[in-house]
NUBAMI-602798 format. One line per field, with one value per residue (C-alpha): residue number from 1; chain; x, y, z. Coordinates in nm, 3 decimals. Layout:
N
num: NUM,...;
chaine: A,...;
X: X,...;
Y: Y,...;
Z: Z,...;
***
This chain:
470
num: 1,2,3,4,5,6,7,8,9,10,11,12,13,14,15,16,17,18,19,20,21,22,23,24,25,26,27,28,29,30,31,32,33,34,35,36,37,38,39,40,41,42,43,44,45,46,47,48,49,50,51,52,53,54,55,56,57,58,59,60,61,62,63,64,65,66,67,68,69,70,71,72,73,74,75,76,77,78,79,80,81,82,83,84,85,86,87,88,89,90,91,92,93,94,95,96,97,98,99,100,101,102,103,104,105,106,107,108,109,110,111,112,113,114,115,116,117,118,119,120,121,122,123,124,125,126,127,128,129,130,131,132,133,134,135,136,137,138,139,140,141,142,143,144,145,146,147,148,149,150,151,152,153,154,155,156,157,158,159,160,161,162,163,164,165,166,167,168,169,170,171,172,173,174,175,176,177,178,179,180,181,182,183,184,185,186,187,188,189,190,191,192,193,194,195,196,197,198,199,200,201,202,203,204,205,206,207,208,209,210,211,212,213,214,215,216,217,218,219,220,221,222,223,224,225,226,227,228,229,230,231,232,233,234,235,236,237,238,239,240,241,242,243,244,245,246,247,248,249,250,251,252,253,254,255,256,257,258,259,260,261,262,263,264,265,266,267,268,269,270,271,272,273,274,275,276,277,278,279,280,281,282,283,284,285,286,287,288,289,290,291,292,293,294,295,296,297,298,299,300,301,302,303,304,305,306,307,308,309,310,311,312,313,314,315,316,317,318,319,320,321,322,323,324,325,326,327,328,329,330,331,332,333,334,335,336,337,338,339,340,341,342,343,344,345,346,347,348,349,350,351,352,353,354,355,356,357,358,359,360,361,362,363,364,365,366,367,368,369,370,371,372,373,374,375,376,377,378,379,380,381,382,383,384,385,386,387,388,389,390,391,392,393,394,395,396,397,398,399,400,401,402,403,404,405,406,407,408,409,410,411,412,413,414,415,416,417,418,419,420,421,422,423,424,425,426,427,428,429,430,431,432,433,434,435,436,437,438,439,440,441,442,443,444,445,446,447,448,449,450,451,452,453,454,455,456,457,458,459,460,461,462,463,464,465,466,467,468,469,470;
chaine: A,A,A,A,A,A,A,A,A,A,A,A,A,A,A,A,A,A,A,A,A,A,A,A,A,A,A,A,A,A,A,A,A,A,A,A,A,A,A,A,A,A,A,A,A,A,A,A,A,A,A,A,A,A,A,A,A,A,A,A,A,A,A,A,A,A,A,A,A,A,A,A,A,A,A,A,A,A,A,A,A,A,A,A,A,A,A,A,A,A,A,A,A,A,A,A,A,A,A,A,A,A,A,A,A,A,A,A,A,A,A,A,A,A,A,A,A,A,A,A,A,A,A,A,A,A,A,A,A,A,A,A,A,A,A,A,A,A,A,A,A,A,A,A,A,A,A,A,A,A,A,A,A,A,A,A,A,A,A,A,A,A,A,A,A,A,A,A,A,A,A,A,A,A,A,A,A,A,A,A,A,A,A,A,A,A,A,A,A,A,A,A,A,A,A,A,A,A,A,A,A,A,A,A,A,A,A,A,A,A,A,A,A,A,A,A,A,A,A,A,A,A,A,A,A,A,A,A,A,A,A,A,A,A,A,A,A,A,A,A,A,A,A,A,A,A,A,A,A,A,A,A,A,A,A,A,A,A,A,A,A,A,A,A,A,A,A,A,A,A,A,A,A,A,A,A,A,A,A,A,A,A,A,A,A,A,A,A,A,A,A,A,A,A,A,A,A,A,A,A,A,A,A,A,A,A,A,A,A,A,A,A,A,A,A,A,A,A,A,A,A,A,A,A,A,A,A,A,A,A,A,A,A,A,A,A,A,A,A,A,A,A,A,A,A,A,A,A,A,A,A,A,A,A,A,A,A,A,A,A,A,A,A,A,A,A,A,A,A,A,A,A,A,A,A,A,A,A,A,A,A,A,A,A,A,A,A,A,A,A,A,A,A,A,A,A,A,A,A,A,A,A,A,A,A,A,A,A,A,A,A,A,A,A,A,A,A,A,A,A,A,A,A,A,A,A,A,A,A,A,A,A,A,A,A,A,A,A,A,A,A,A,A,A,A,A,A,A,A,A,A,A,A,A,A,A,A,A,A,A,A,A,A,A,A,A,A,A,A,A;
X: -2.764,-3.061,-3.151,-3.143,-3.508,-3.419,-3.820,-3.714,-3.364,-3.521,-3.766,-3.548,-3.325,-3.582,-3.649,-3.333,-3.267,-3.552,-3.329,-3.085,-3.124,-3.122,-2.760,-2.806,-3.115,-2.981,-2.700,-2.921,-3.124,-2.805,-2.656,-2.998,-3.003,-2.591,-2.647,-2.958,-2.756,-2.476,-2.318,-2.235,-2.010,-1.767,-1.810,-1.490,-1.448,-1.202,-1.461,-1.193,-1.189,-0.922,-0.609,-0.759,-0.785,-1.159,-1.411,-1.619,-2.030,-1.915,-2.185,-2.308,-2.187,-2.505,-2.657,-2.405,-2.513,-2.857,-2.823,-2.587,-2.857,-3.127,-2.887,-2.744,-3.011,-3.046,-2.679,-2.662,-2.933,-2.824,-2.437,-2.387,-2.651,-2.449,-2.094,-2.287,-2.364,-1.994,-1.846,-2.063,-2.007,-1.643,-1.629,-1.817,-1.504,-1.636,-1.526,-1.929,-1.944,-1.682,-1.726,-2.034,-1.879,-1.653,-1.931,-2.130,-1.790,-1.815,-2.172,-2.116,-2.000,-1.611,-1.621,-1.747,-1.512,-1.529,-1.471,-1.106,-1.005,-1.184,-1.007,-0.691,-0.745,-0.900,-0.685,-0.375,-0.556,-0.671,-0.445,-0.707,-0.669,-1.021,-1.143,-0.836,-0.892,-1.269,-1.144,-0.897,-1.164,-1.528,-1.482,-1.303,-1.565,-1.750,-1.434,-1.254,-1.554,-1.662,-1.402,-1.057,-0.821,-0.862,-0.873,-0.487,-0.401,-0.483,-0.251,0.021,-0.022,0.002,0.299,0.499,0.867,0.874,0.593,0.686,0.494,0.144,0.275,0.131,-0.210,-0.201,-0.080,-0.378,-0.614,-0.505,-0.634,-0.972,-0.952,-0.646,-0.921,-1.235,-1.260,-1.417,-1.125,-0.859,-0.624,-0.335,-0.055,-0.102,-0.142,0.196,0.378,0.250,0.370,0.714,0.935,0.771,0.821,1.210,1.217,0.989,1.179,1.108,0.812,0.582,0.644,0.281,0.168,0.395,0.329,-0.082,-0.006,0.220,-0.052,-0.301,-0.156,-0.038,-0.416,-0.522,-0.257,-0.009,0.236,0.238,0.373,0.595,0.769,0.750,0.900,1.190,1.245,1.290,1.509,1.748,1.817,1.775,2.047,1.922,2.024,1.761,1.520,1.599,1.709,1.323,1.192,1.395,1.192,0.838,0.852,0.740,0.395,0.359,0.173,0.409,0.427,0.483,0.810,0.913,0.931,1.133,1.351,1.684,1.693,1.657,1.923,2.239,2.549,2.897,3.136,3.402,3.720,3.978,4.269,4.582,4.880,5.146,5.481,5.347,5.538,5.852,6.187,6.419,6.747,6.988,7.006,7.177,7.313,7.341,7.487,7.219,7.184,7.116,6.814,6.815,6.502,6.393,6.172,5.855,5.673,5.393,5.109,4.809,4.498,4.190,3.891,3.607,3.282,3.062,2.799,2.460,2.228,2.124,1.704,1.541,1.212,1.038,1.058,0.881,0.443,0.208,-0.083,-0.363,-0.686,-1.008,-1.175,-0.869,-0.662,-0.344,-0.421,-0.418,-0.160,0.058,0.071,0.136,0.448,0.542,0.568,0.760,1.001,1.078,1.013,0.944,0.804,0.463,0.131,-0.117,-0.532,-0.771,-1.139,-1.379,-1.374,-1.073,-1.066,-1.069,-0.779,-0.565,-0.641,-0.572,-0.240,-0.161,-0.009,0.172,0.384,0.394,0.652,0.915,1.125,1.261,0.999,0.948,0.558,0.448,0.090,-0.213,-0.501,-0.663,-0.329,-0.135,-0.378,-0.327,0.040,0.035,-0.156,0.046,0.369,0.311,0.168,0.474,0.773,1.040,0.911,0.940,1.222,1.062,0.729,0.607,0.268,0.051,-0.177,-0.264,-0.602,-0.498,-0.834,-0.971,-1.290,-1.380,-1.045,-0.994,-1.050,-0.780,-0.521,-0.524,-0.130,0.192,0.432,0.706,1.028,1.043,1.175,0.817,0.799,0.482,0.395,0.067,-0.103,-0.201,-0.483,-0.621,-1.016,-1.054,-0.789,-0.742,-0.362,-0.389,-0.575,-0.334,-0.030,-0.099,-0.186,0.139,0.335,0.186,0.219,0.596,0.888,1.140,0.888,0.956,0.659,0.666,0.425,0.377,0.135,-0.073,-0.448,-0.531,-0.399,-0.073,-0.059,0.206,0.425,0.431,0.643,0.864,0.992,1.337,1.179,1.517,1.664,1.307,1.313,1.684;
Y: 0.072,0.212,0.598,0.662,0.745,0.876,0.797,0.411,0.418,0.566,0.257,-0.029,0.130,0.132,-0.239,-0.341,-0.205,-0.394,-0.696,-0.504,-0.778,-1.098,-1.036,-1.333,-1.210,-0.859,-0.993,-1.094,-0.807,-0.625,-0.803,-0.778,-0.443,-0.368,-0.556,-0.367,-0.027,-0.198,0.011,-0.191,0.088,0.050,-0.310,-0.513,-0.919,-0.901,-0.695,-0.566,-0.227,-0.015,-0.004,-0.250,-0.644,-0.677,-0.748,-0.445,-0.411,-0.062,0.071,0.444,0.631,0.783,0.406,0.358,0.654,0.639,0.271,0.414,0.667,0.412,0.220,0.459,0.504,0.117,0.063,0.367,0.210,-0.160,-0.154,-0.538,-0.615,-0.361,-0.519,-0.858,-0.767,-0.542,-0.857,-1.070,-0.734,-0.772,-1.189,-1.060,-0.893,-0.675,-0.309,-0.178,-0.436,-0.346,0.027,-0.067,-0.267,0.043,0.286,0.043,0.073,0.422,0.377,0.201,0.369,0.393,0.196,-0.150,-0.367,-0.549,-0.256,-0.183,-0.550,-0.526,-0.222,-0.297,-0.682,-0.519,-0.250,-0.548,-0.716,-0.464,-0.304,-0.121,0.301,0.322,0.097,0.166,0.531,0.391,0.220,0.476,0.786,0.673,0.421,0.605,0.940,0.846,0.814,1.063,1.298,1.130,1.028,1.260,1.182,0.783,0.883,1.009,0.718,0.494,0.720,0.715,0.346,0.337,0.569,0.408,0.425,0.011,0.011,0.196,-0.034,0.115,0.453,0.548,0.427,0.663,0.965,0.888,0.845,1.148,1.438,1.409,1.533,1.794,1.941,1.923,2.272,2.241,2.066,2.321,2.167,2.121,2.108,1.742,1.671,1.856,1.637,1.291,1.401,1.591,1.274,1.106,1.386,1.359,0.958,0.912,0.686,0.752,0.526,0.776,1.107,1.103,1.097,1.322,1.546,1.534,1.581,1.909,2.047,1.969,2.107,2.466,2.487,2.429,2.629,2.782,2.968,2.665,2.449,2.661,2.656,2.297,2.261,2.512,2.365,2.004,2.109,2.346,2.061,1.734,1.493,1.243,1.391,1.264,1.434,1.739,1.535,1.414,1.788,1.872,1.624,1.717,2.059,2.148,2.010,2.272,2.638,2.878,3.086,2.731,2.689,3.045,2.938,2.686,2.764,2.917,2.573,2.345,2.549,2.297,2.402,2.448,2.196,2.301,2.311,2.037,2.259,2.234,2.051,2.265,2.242,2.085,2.253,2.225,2.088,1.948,1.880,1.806,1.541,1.407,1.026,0.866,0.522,0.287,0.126,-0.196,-0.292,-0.584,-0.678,-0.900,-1.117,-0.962,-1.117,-1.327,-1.212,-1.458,-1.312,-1.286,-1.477,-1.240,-1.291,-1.435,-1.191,-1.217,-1.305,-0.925,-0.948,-0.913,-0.685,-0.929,-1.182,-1.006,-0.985,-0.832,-0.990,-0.746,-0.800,-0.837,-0.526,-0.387,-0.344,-0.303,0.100,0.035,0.245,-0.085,-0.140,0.166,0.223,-0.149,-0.031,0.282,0.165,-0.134,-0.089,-0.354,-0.538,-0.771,-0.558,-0.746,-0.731,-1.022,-1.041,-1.328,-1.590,-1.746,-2.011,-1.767,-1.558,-1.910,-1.940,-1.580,-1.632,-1.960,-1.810,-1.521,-1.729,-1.998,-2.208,-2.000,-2.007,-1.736,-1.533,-1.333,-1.332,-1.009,-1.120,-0.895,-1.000,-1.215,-1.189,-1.333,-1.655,-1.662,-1.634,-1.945,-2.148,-2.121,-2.126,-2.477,-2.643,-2.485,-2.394,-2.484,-2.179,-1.926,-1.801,-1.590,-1.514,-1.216,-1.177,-0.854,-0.928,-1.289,-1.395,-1.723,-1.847,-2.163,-2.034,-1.928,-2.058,-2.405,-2.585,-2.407,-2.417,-2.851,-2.801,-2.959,-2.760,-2.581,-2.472,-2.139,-1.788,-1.671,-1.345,-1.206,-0.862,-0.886,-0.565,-0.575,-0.378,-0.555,-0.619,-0.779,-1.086,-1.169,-1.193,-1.482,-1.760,-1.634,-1.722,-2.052,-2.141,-2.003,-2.178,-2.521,-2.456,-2.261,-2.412,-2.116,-1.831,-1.511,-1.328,-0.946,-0.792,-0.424,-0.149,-0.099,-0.218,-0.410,-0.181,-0.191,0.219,0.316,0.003,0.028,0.318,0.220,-0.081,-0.152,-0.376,-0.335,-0.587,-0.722,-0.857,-0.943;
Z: -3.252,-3.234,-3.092,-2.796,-2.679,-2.288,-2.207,-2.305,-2.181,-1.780,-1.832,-1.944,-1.660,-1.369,-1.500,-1.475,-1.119,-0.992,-0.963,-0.767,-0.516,-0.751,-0.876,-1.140,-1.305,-1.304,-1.502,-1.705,-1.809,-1.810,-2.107,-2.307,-2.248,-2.308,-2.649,-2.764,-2.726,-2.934,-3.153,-3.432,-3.644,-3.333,-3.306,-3.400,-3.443,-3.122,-2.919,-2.733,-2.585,-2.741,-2.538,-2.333,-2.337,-2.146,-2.392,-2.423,-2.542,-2.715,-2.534,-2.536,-2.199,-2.150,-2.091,-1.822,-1.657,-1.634,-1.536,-1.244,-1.167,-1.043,-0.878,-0.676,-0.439,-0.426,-0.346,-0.092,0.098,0.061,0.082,0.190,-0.158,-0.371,-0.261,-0.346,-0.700,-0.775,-0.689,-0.982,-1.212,-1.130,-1.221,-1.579,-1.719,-1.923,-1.950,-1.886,-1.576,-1.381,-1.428,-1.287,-1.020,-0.921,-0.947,-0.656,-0.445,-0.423,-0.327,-0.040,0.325,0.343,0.720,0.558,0.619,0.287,0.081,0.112,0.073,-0.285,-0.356,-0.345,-0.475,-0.812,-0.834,-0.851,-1.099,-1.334,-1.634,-1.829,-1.734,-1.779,-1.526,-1.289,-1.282,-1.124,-0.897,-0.727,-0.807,-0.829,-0.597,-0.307,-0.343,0.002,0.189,0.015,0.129,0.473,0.626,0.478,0.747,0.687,0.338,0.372,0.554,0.252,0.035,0.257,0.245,-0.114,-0.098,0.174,0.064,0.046,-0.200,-0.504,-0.706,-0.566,-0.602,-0.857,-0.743,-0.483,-0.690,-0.898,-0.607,-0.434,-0.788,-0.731,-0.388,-0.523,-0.756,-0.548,-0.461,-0.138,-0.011,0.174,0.388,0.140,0.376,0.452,0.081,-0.005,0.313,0.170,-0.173,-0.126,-0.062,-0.354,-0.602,-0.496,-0.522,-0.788,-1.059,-1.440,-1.518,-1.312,-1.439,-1.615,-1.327,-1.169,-1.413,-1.353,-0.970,-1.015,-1.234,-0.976,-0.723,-0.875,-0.998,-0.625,-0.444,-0.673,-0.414,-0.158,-0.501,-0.589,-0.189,-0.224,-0.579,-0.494,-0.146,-0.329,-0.593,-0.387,-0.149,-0.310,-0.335,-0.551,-0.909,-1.082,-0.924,-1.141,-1.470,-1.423,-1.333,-1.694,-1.869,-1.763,-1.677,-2.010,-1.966,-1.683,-1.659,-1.828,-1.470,-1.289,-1.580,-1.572,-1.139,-1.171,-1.450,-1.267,-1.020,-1.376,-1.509,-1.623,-1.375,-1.493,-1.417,-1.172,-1.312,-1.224,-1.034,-1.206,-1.083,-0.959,-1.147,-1.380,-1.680,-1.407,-1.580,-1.375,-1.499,-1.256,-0.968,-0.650,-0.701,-0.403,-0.318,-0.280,0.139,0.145,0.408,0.556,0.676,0.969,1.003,1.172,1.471,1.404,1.635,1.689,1.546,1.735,1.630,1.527,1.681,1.451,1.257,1.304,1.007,0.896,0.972,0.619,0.668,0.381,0.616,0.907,0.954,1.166,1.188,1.354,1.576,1.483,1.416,1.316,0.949,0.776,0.836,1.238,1.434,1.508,1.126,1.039,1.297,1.192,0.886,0.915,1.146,0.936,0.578,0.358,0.595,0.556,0.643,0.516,0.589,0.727,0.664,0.792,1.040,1.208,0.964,0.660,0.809,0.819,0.435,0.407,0.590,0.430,0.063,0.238,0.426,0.202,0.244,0.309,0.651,0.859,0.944,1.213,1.291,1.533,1.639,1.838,2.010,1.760,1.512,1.789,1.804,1.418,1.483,1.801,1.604,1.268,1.465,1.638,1.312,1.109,1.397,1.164,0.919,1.203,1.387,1.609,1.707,1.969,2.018,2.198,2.435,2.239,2.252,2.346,2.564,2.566,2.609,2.321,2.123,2.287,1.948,1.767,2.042,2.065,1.982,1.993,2.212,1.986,2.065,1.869,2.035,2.162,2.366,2.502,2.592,2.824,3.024,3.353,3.297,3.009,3.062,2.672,2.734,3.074,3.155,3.387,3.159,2.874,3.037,3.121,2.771,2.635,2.884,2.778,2.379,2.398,2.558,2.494,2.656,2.786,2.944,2.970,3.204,3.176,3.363,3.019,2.913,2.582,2.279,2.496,2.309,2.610,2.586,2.213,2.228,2.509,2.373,2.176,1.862,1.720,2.045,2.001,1.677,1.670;
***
């Protein structure tokens, strides 16, 4: 490798960003210019980054930076080119590309729509720390500066209680903003994070273990509260047998906090049987009665009604509108009030949302599709061309109009459970037009007209989706 000259490196940089816009000749230059600053001492046969399995260029850090410095401005003012190029940095595979690709993320503004899609599809994929930690920090800066109330609604996300397998993305995503010392409103943080630090099962107590830290260097006497308050009224016992294990890692004054509550109790004493040492030596023989029994009267026994099926939540989606996400209010009640259940976001045209659609559902049966405004087309038109998959299928103020929709809604009739909830204020799909399109295309309808307008907010609440969805 040769040295690094930083009046060379700024040049070759500048160069290089000047096909910011042409993402395969970038690519290009990129590689010529990873492989000059090759360090060959590092350089194995595998070319694997250590701990890692992406091939890596063992390129200085510095070379990344200053390559990220003259993009930056680039990216900031050309989001749709910089998603563009992350996604051909991403396809590369390499360990400098994609840091690259999540250093462009970050770049771009946190309301594109295509940015939390590619979030959470690379952050599934990827196994390497390195580039992971990217992806939830670098990435997420804008938003986690911009916008901080949306920015807490993507960790709760990550944290829901039916998605432990995410939780530790969004312990992870949550320290930068922990440590940013600009940041102040820590209650939130400490409600998001309580219930986890009780539930959390063994494999995250790294993590758990950053987090504490984090937070007592933030705001030691509001951990504290929370620590003590979680470990004087826990039931789950492995909340402290956890605790036990990691609170060594922690501040001496954080330990020295905690240490009576950690404290192994005594176990209580069984109480001793009375007369137990009690001889007795004499006894009363009596003659022995002979019982005769008779026979006891056979009663008929009533027939039990027969259960119903218990409703799995994997087996129930909401499908949202257009402009909105798995992050909308709907989702997010959806979601709460019946964990486990199917969230899932939509990007692109109608047609790409079917595709989208098409390996969630699979072909699996049972489900139970909920459907809004645009969702609820996605839901009529999969239910007709699939109605023995679907048990039931209620859709919110449907945007089922033949003008613009007509083409997609050329169905055969189906016979599924269908219930509609439609607003008589609504002035985005027109009650009227709806109606008669769902009577054609659902034979077992029942139509439920409320005093609401589109987003149905009011009606949401009122309604029983436990009798709903049964």
């Amino acid at each position: 490798m040769p040295a690094i000259d930083l009046a060379r490196l700024r040049k070759q940089a500048n160069r290089l960003a000047d096909f910011f816009f042409v993402p395969d000749e970038f690519m290009k230059h990129l590689r010529e210019m990873l492989e000059f600053y090759v360090n060959h001492t590092l350089r194995t046969k595998e070319n694997v980054a250590p701990g890692s399995n992406l091939k890596t260029y063992r390129t200085p850090p510095a070379v990344i930076t200053q390559i990220e410095n003259e993009l930056r401005p680039k990216a900031k003012a050309n989001p749709a080119f910089a998603i563009d190029l992350a996604d051909v940095l991403w396809e590369d595979g390499a360990l400098e590309t994609r840091l690259l690709a999540a250093f462009l993320l970050g770049r771009v503004p946190p309301q594109e729509e295509h940015l939390l899609p590619r979030l959470t599809a690379w952050t599934q994929q990827i196994r390497d720390p390195q580039i992971r930690s990217a992806l939830l920090s670098t990435s997420l800066i804008r938003m986690r500066k911009e916008i901080p109330d949306q920015f807490l609604m993507l960790i709760r996300e990550y944290l829901h209680p039916a998605r432990i397998r995410t939780w530790s993305n969004g312990l992870q995503a949550l320290l930068p903003m922990i440590a940013d010392s600009t940041f102040e409103n820590m209650p939130p943080i400490l409600d998001i994070v309580e219930p986890i630090i009780e539930e959390a099962p063994s494999t995250l107590q790294n993590e758990l273990t950053d987090l504490i830290i984090a937070l007592y260097r933030a705001s030691a006497s509001e951990t504290v509260f929370m620590l003590k308050h979680v470990l004087s009224t826990t039931q789950n016992t492995m909340t402290i047998v956890t605790m036990r294990r990691i609170v060594t890692s922690f501040p001496p004054a954080l330990q020295a906090e905690l240490r009576d509550l950690l404290r192994p109790k005594p176990a209580p004493m069984p109480a001793s049987t009375q007369q137990e040492d009690e001889v007795v030596d004499d006894f009363i023989e009596e003659p022995v009665m002979q019982i005769i029994e008779t026979p006891a009267q056979t009663k008929p026994r009533k027939k039990r009604a027969p259960r119903k099926p218990k409703l799995e939540n994997s087996r129930i989606i909401y499908l949202h509108g257009l402009e909105s996400s798995s992050q909308s209010g709907k989702a997010r009640q959806f979601a709460e009030k019946f964990p486990g259940m199917v969230t899932p976001d939509f990007t692109g045209s109608f047609e790409e949302r079917m595709k989208q659609l098409k390996p969630i559902l699979g072909r699996k049966k049972n489900w139970t599709i909920i459907g809004s405004s645009f969702g609820g087309l996605m839901g009529a038109v999969f239910t007709c061309k699939h109605p023995t998959q679907v048990r039931k299928l209620i859709l919110l103020a449907p945007a089922l109009l033949r003008d613009p929709f007509g083409s997609y809604l050329n169905l055969e009739p189906a016979s599924v459970p269908t219930i509609i909830v439609h607003g008589t204020k609504d002035d985005v799909v027109p009650l009227k037009p709806v109606r008669e399109v769902a009577e054609k295309l659902f034979t077992f309808l029942t139509y439920r007209i409320v005093d609401d307008e589109h987003r149905l907010l009011k009606t949401f609440d009122e309604l029983n989706w436990e009798d709903i969805l049964a």
